[in-house]
VOLUM-295027 format. One record per residue: residue in one letter; x, y, z of N, C-alpha, C, O in turn. Coordinates in steps of 0.1 Angstrom, whole numbers, plus 5000, padded with zeros to 4 digits. Last residue first. Layout:
aXYZXYZXYZXYZ;...
***
This chain:
x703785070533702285120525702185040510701185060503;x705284850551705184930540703784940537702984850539;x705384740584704884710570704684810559703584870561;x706884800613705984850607706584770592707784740590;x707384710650708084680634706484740626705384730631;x708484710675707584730670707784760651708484830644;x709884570710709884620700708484600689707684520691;x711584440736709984490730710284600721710884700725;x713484150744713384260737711684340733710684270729;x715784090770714184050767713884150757714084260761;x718084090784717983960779716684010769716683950758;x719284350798719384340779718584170773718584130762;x718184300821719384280820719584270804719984170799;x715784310814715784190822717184210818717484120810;x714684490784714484450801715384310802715684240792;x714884750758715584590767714584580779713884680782;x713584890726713684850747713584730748712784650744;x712085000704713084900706713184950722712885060726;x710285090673710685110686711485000690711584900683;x710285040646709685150648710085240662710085360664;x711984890616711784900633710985030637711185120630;x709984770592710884870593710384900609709284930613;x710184510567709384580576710384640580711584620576;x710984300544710984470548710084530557709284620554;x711584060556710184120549710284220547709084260547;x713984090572713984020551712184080546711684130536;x713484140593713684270585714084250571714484330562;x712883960604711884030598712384140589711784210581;x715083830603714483760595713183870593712583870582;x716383950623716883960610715983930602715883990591;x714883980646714884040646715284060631714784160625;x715183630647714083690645714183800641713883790629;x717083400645717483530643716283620640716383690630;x716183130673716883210664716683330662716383400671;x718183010701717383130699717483170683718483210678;x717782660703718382760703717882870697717182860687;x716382430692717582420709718282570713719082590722;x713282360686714082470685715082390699714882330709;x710882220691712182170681713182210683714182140684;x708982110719709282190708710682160702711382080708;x707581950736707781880726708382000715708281980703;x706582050762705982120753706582070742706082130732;x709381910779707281910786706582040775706182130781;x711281920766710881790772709281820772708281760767;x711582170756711882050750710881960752709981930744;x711082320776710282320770710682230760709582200753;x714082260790712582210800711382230788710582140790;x715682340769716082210774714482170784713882060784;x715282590772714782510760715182320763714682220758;x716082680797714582740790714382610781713482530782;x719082580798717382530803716782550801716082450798;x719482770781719982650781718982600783718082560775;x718883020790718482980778718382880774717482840766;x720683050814719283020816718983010801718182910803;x723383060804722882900814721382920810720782830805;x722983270787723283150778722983050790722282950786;x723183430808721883470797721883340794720883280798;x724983400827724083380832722883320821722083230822;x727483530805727183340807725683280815725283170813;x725883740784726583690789726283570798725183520798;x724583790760725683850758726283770773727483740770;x722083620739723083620745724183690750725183640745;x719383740716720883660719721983720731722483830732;x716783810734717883840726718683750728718683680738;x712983640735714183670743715383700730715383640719;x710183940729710783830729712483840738712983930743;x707484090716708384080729708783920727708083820725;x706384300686707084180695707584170711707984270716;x703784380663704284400680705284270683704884160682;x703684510639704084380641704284410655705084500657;x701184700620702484650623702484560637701484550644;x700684790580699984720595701484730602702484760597;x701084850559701384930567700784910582700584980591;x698684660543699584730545699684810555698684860560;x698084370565697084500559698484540558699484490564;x698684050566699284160571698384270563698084220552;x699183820562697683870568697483970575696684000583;x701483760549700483740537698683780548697583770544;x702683730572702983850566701783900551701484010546;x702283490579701483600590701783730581700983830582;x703683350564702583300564701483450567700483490561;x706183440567705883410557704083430556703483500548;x706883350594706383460595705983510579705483620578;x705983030595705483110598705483290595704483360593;x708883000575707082970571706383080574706183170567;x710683130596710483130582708883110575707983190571;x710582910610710183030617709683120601708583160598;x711382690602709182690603709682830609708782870617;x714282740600713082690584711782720589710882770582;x715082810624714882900615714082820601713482890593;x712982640652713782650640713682760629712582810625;x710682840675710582760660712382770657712982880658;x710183040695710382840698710382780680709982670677;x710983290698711883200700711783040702712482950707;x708183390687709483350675710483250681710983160674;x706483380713706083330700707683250690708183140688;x707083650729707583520734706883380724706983270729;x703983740711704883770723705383630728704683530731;x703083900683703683770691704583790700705683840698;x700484040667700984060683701783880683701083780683;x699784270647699984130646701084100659702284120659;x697084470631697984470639698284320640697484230636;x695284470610696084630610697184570622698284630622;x695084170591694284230601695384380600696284400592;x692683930568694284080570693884140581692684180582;x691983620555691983720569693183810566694383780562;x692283430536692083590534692483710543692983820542;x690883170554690983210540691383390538690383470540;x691783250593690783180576691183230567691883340567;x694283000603693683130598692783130590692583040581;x696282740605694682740604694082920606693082920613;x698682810602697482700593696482730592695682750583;x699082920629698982970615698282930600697682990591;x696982710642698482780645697782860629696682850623;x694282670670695882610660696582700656696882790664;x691482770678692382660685693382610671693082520663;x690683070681690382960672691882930678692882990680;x687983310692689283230696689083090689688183020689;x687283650686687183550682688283440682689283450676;x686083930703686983810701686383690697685383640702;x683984100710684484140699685883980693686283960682;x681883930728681583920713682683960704682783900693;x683383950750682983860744683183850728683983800720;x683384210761684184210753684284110740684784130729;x682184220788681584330776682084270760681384270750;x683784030805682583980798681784070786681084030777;x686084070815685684190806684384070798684384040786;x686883850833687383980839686984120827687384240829;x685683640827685283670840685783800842685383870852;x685883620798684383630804684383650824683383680831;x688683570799688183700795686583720799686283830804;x689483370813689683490819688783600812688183690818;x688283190796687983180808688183350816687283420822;x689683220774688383240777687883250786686983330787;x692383130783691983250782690783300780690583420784;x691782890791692382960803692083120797691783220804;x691582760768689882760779690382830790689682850799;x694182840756692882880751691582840758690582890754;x695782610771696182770777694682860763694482980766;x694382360763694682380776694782560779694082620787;x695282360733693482370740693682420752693282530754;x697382560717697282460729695982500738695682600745;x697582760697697682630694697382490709697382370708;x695483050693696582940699696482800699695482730701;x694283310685694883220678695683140687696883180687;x692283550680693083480694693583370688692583330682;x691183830666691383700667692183640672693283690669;x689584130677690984020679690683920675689683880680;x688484440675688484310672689684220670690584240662;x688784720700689284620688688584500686687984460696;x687884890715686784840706687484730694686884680684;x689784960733688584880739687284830728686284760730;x692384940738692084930727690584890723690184810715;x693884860761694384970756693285030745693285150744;x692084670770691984780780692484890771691884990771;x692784520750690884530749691084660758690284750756;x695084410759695084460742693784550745693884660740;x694884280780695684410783695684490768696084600765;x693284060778692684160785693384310787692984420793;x695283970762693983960753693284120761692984220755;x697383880778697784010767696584030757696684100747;x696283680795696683820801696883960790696684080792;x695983440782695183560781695483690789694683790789;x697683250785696783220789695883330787694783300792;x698783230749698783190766697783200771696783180764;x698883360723698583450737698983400753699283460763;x699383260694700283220712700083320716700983410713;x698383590678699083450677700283360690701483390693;x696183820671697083770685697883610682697283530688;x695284030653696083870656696683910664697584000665;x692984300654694184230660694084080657692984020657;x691884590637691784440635693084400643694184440639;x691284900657692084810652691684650652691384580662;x690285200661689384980663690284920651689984900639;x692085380677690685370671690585220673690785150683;x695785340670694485370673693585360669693585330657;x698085050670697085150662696085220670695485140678;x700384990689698784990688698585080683698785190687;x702385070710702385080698701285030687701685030675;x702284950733701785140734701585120719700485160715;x702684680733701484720731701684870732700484910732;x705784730740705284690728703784700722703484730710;x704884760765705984830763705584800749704684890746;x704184540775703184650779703984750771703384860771;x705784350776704384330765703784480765702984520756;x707784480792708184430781706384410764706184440753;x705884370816706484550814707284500796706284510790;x706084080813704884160811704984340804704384400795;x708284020822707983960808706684030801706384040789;x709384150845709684160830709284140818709484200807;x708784070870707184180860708284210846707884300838;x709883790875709683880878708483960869707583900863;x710883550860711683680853710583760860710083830851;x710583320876711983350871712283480863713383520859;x708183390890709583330894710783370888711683430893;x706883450864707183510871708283500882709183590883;x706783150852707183260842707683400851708683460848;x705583030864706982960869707783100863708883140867;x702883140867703783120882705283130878706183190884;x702183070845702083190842702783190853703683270851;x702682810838703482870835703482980838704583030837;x700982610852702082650862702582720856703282780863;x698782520834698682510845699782590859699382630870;x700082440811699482550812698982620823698682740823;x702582280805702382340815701782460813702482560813;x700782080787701182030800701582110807701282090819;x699982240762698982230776699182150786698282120794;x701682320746701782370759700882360771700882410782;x702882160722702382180728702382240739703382200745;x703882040690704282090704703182120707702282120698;x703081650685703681780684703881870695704081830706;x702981420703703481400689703581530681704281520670;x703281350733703081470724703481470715704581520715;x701981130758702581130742701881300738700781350740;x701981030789701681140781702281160767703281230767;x700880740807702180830799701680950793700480950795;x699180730838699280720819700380810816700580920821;x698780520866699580650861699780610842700180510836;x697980300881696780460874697580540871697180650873;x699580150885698580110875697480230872696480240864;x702980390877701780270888700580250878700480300867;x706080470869704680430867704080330877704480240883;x707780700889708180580888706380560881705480610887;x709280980874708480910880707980830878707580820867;x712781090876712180970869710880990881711181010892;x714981400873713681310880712881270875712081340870;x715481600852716381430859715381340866715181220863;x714081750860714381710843714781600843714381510836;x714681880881713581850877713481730864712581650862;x717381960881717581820887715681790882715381670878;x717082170860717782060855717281930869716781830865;x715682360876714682280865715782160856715282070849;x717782350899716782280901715882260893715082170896;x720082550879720182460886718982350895719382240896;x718082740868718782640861719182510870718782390869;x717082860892716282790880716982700871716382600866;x719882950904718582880914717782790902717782660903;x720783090882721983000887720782890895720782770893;x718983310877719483210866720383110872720583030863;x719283440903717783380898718083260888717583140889;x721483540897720683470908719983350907719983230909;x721183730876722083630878722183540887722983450885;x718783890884718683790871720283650873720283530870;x717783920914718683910906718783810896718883680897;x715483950933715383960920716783960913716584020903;x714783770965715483820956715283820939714883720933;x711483800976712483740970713483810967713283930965;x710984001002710384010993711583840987712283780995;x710584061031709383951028709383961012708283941006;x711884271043711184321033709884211031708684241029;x713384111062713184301068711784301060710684331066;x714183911052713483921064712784001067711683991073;x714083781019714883921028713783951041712683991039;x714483491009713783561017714483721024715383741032;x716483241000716783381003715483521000715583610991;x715083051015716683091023716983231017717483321023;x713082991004712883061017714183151018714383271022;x714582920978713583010980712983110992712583220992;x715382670990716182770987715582920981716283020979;x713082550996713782551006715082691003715582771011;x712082480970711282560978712682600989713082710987;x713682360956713382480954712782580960712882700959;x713982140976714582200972714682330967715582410971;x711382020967711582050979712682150980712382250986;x711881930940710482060944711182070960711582180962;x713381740940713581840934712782000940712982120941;x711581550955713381610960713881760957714381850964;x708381590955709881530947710881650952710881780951;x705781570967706781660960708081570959708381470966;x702681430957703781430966704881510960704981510947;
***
């Protein structure tokens, strides 16, 4: 059954329908006023328990409560940004048969868009949420079954890498902005020690803030993955600075989504 909330969304969704075109409106400032405003009444909304309804404990983070809706809710609200942005960062791919980490892919869209650019790579898939890793296997045997064999997909985080592993390339997209600066730290600590020299770093992620729409919708972002993904972080940290404590060295850089979204490409010393 839909809840108040959901109805709502929908209803103001129709309303702004462009008649002529049948398309949505795309205005990020729009857009950010509609999503904030109804993922907040979402957030608010109690459902009431019955004798077949079980709680859900997430004693860490996670994403396999909305692995189901994100790749939808992700478009809704940022359109082909979030993608043109990965696509933008993937040009920067080693040629030939590059060793890839992929670390938080999701559901696999950037597995089957790595393998098209780069059709003999080797990837290891790395994600921490069972739910969005049987979604990317899933995709990949139905949409490049050739490819199977070159992927290897292992369920956790950085911890769990194997012993040694170095790969030539190291892909986190929309990855940095959920950790505190101490585990962001760790982490890229961790990923740097699986770094080949002169390997390099693909990013797409969200920038700090320049104006009030950017900061409502951030708000929420983390305020809704809070709640239904158990993450720590309340706020964007300094990724961009922190790699460049590793010495890595920018290689490329492009905004989307109104300066919100950044794709960029960082290189590792020889």
């Amino acid at each position: 059954m839909s809840t108040g909330a959901e109805v709502s969304t929908l209803q103001t969704l129709v309303c702004l329908r462009n008649p002529g075109k049948h398309t949505l409106s795309t205005s990020p400032q729009l857009m950010a006023v509609l999503v904030g405003c109804n993922l907040s009444r979402l957030l608010s909304t109690t459902t009431p328990f019955t004798s077949n309804t079980v709680p859900i404990e997430r004693n860490s983070a996670s994403f396999d409560f909305v692995a189901a809706f994100y790749d939808p809710l992700a478009r809704l609200v940022f359109g082909s940004a979030l993608q043109r942005a990965q696509q933008a960062a993937l040009a920067y791919l080693l040629p030939s048969a590059p060793s890839v980490l992929i670390v938080g892919g999701g559901t696999g869209w950037v597995l089957l868009e790595t393998l098209r650019l780069r059709p003999a790579a080797r990837i290891l898939y790395l994600e921490a949420s069972a739910a969005m890793l049987r979604k990317s296997q899933a995709l990949l045997q139905r949409h490049a079954p050739a490819h199977v064999a070159q992927v290897e997909f292992r369920l956790g985080t950085e911890a769990d890498l194997p012993p040694g592993a170095q790969f030539d390339a190291l892909i986190t997209f929309f990855l940095l902005d959920l950790f505190t600066l101490p585990d962001l730290r760790r982490l890229l600590q961790r990923l740097q020690a699986a770094s080949l020299p002169g390997a390099t770093w693909l990013v797409a992620d969200f920038c700090p803030p320049e104006v009030w729409w950017q900061r409502g919708l951030l708000t929420v972002m983390y305020a809704f993955f809070r709640l239904t993904a158990n993450i720590k972080a309340r706020r964007l940290p300094p990724w961009p600075e922190e790699l460049a404590r590793l010495g890595l060295s920018r290689i490329s850089q492009e905004r989307f989504f109104s300066g919100m979204i950044e794709a960029a490409a960082f290189r590792f010393p020889l």
